[in-house]
C-alpha positions in Angstrom: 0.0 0.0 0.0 1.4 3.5 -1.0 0.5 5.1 2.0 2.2 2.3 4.3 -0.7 0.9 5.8 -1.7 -3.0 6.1 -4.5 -3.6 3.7 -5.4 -6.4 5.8 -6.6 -4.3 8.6 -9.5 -2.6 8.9 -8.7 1.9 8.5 -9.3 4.4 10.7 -12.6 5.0 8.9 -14.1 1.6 8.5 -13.6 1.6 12.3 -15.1 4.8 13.4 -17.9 3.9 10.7 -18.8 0.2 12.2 -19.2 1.6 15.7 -21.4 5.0 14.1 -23.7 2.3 12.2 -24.3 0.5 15.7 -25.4 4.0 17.3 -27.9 4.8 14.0 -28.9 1.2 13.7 -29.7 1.1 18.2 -31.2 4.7 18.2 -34.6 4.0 16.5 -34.8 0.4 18.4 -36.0 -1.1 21.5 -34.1 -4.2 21.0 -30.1 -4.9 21.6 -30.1 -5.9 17.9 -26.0 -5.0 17.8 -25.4 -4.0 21.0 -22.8 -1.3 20.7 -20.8 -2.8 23.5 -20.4 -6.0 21.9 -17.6 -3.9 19.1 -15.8 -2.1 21.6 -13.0 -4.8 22.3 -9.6 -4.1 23.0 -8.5 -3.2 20.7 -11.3 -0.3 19.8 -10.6 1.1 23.0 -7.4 1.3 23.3 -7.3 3.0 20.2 -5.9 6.7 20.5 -6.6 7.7 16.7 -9.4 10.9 17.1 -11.7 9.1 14.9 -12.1 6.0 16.7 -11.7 7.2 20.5 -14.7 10.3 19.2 -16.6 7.6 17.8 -16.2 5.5 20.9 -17.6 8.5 23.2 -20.4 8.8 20.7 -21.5 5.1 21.0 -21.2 5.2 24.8 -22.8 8.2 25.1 -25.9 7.3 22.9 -25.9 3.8 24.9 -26.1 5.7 27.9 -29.6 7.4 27.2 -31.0 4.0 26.8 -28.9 1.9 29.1 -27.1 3.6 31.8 -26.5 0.6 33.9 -24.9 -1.4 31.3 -22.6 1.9 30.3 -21.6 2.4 34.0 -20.5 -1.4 34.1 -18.7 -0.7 31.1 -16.8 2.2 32.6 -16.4 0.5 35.3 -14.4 -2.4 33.5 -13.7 -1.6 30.0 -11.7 -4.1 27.8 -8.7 -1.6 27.9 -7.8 2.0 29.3 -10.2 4.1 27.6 -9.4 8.1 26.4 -10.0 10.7 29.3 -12.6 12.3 27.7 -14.7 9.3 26.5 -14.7 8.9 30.3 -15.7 12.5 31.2 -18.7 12.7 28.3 -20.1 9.8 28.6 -20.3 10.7 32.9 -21.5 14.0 32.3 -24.2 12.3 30.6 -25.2 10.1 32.5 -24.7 12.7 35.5 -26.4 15.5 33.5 -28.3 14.0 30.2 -25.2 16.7 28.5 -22.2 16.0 27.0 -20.6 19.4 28.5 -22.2 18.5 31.6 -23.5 21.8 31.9 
């Protein structure tokens, strides 16, 4: 690959775009059809790129409107260290229903 990356693994995009099609495809259901926390593994959240770790706080954060005991277990015990501020949003929204937490 000209730009020096592994064609066998998945880009930054197709990552941040798997766990964005879990929020859409969860937002309109009442059913754990994907359950976003089933693709945050290890290696998903120990990912520091801006894409993923953003995408990550996004899928937490939507998961935490409709399950915020199962996003407090996860924060509790994720997979691997997560970002500081995938930490701090998703709280704040649990803590305040806002992002900002204001």
């Amino acid at each position: 690959d000209p730009r020096g990356e592994d064609p066998t693994k998945p880009g930054r995009f197709f990552r941040r775009c798997a766990l964005v099609a879990s929020v859409a495809f969860n937002a309109g259901s009442n059913t754990d059809l994907v359950h976003p926390i089933q693709l945050l593994n290890k290696a998903v959240c120990a990912d520091r790129d801006t894409m993923t770790w953003k995408a990550v706080s996004w899928t937490l954060r939507t998961l935490a409107k409709k399950s915020e005991n199962r996003t407090r277990e996860f924060l509790e015990d994720p997979p691997a260290p997560l970002h500081a501020s995938i930490v701090r949003e998703v709280r704040n929204v649990i803590e305040t229903g806002r992002k900002s937490g204001r």
